[in-house]
C-alpha positions, 0 to 999 in steps of 0.5 A: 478732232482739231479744229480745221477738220470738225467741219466734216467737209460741210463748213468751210465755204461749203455750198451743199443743200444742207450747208446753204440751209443752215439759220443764220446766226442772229444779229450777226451785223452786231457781232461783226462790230464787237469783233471788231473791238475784240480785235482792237482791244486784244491789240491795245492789251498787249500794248498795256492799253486795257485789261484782259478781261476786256479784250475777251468779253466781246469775243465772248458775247459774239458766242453766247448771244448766239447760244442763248439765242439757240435755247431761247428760241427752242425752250419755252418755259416759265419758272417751275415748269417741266422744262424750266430745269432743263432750259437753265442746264442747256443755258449753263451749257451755253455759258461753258461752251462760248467760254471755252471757245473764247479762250481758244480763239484769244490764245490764236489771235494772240500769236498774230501780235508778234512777228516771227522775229519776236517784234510787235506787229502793227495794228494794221498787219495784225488786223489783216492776219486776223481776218480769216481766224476771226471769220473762222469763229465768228462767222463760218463756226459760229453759223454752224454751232449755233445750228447745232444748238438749236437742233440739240435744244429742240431734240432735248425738248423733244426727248422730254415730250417722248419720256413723258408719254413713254407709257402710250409709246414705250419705244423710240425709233432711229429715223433716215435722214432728210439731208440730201448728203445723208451720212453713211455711218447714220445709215447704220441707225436707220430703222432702229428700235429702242425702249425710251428710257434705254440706254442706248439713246445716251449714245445714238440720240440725235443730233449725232453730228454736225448738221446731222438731219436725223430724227427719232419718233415715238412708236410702239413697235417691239425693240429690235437690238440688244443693248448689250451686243451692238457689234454693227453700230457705229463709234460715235464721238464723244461730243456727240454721244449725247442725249441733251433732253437727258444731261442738258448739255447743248455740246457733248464731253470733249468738245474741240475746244475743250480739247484744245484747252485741257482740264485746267485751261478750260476751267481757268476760262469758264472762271474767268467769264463768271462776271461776263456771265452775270451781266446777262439779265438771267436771274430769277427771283426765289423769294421776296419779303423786307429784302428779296433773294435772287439766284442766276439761272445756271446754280442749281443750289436751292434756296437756303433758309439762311437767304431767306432769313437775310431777306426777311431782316430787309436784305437783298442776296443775289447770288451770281454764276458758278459751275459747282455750288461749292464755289458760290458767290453773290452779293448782299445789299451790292457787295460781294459774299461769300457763304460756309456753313460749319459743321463741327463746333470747333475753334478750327472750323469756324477760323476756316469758313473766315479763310474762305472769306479772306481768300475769295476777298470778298467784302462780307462772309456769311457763316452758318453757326448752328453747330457752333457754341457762342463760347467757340464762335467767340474765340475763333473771330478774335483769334482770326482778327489777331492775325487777319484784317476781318471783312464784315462777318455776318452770323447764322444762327437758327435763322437769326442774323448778327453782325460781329464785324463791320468793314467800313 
């Protein structure tokens, strides 16, 4: 599915009943001024004028504001509440998709910078040649993603009530649609019977498309398919073969965007807007004594009693976005950081969890040592310092902080 044709006929200047009543993004007056200096800066970058960096982040706001808005607005929940996990996932979600697209639309709006004869065009003929890309993405998509989010987070949520009860109604129904242009394929879903907690609701649980209108309700009626013999139902895309309440993904695998990017481009991209990300005031507080441990919304990694120990000993850890907990990083009194824990009590070890630190350039490398011999421990650092210029290294103990090394 391209770009062009996602909209399934029902975006691009549409003016269907169910197009006409789709939400409008909100603060779109606000997004509009940021794309304007999206547009500005992309143009100022390629003249050497400002970072990459910046010329993207605005494009990216334009996007995740509206995602964030999505969730926020459907997923009311308050730390170590039932759908607190989910909220987060479905934030986290927000974060891949809005970076995703961001990198495709910079990519677009780059080309316009240059002619057909390889000459730099000026900042008024790539401001006009911009104006239906930036629309495209930011206005007429923007409207109808968000809609979609909203419709995905109230389904995810309304999936979770459902599992919750499934001992009052075991079963699921696929009901019509309510759109005055139902989509025949859906038609096929009508009036089917599942148990909650098959599988075929990883499938056929809606939203089943853009603007899809269909719903489910509990019931206790008997099932009436076989999950294993579906020959008449539809083949539904990827991107929506998904159950939100279930994998907290606000966009299904192989969005149009991440199609367009690849495995590499795209997660180049979500790298990328780590820091963008960490502007948001999305943190929680996981622990508080001297010093306090904060942790971004979207980490799933829970709270480690060295953080904690670090606390206690008057420290503040605030540990920023990533999509794998492996790739961590935070900041330890306002400097960055990273943290290893070594497994095994050899030289070896230890000299890689230092690397790690080197490589990320970090100013401060956290290291788990519980496994380590102080002998050993001894011998990597002065063997590493000999080769490496050492940032500050901090060591874990059995709970108890040393500092070995102290960058100035």
């Amino acid at each position: 599915m391209s770009l062009t044709d996602k909209s399934e006929a029902h975006l691009l200047n549409c003016t269907c009943s169910d197009c006409l009543s789709f939400a409008d993004v909100p603060n779109k007056n606000k997004i509009r001024s940021w794309i304007e200096s999206a547009l500005k800066n992309t143009f100022e970058f390629f003249n050497k004028k400002v970072s990459s960096q910046t010329a993207n982040e605005t494009l990216f706001r334009g996007t995740f504001d509206a995602m964030l808005e999505a969730v926020n607005t459907e997923v009311k929940t308050s730390y170590n509440e039932p759908l607190y996990g989910l909220k987060n996932k479905l934030i986290k979600s927000a974060w891949v998709f809005s970076a995703q697209k961001t990198q495709v639309q910079a990519d677009e709006l780059a080309k316009l910078l240059v002619d057909e004869n390889g000459k730099t065009r000026s900042w008024s003929k790539f401001k006009k040649l911009s104006k239906s890309v930036v629309k495209n993405y930011n206005e007429t998509w923007l409207k109808t993603e968000y809609n979609h989010a909203v419709d995905t987070a109230r389904g995810a949520v309304q999936w979770q009530k459902h599992y919750a009860r499934r001992d009052v109604f075991p079963n699921l129904k696929y009901m019509p649609s309510v759109s005055a242009l139902p989509r025949e394929v859906h038609r096929l879903l009508y009036g089917k019977i599942a148990p909650v907690d098959s599988a075929f609701w990883n499938t056929y649980y809606p939203p089943s498309a853009w603007g899809c209108k269909c719903d489910v309700e509990p019931t206790d009626e008997e099932p009436n398919i076989d999950e294993n013999d579906l020959p008449d139902l539809p083949d539904m895309p990827s991107m929506f073969k998904n159950n939100a309440g279930k994998t907290g993904l606000l966009f299904g695998e192989n969005n149009p965007y991440e199609e367009k990017l690849g495995e590499k481009a795209s997660e180049a991209a979500i790298n990328k807007s780590k820091d963008w990300l960490a502007k948001y005031d999305l943190f929680e507080r996981l622990y508080e004594s001297k010093g306090y441990v904060e942790r971004h919304l979207v980490l799933e990694s829970s709270l480690l009693d060295d953080y904690k120990a670090l606390s206690d000993a008057g420290d503040n850890v605030r540990l920023l976005p990533a999509i794998k907990t492996s790739d961590m990083t935070g900041e330890l009194n306002g400097k960055s950081f990273t943290y290893a824990v070594v497994q095994t009590s050899t030289e070896s070890a230890v000299v890689d969890a230092l690397q790690k630190g080197t490589d990320t350039g970090a100013n401060i490398v956290v290291v788990n040592v519980d496994a380590v011999s102080d002998k050993i421990i001894e011998q990597a650092i002065a063997s590493y310092a000999q080769k490496h210029d050492m940032p500050t290294v901090i060591l874990m103990k059995n709970g108890v902080k040393s500092i070995t090394n102290e960058s100035k």
